[in-house]
Steps between C-alpha positions, in 0.01 A plus 500: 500500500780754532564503144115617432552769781895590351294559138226684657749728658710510187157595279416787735856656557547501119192647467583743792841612325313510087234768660803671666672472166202673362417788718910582484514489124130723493655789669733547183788604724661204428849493235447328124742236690344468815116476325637231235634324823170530674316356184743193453450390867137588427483263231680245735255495779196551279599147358570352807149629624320363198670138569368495830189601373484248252624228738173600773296449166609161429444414876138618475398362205647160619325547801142624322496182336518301833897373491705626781838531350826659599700656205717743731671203647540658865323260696184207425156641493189265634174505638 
């Protein structure tokens, strides 16, 4: 179970630091350099973020259609 709660936490600080990414590079005070760095580590944890996303998907639907299934691989799920 610590894996689910380690990608939760990952999911949530990467979204955490992409809004902070955003407000900094909305305030325009930020260097061509700096704001092109911003939007590559953007891009980075936007992926990351839709992976996760993706991933909770999978779970779901496996789980909608009545098979309890772990796909993460941090721990066995069960009733």
């Amino acid at each position: 179970m610590a894996g689910k709660s380690q990608k939760t936490a990952g999911y949530e600080s990467a979204m955490a630091e992409l809004e902070q990414i955003v407000a900094d590079m909305e305030t325009g005070k930020l260097s061509l350099e700096d704001s092109l760095a911003a939007y590559k580590r953007g891009a980075e944890l936007l992926s990351l973020c839709r992976g996760r996303l993706e991933d909770a998907q999978q779970q779901v639907s496996v789980l909608e259609n009545g098979v309890l299934k772990n796909f993460s691989g941090g721990g066995e799920a069960g009733n």
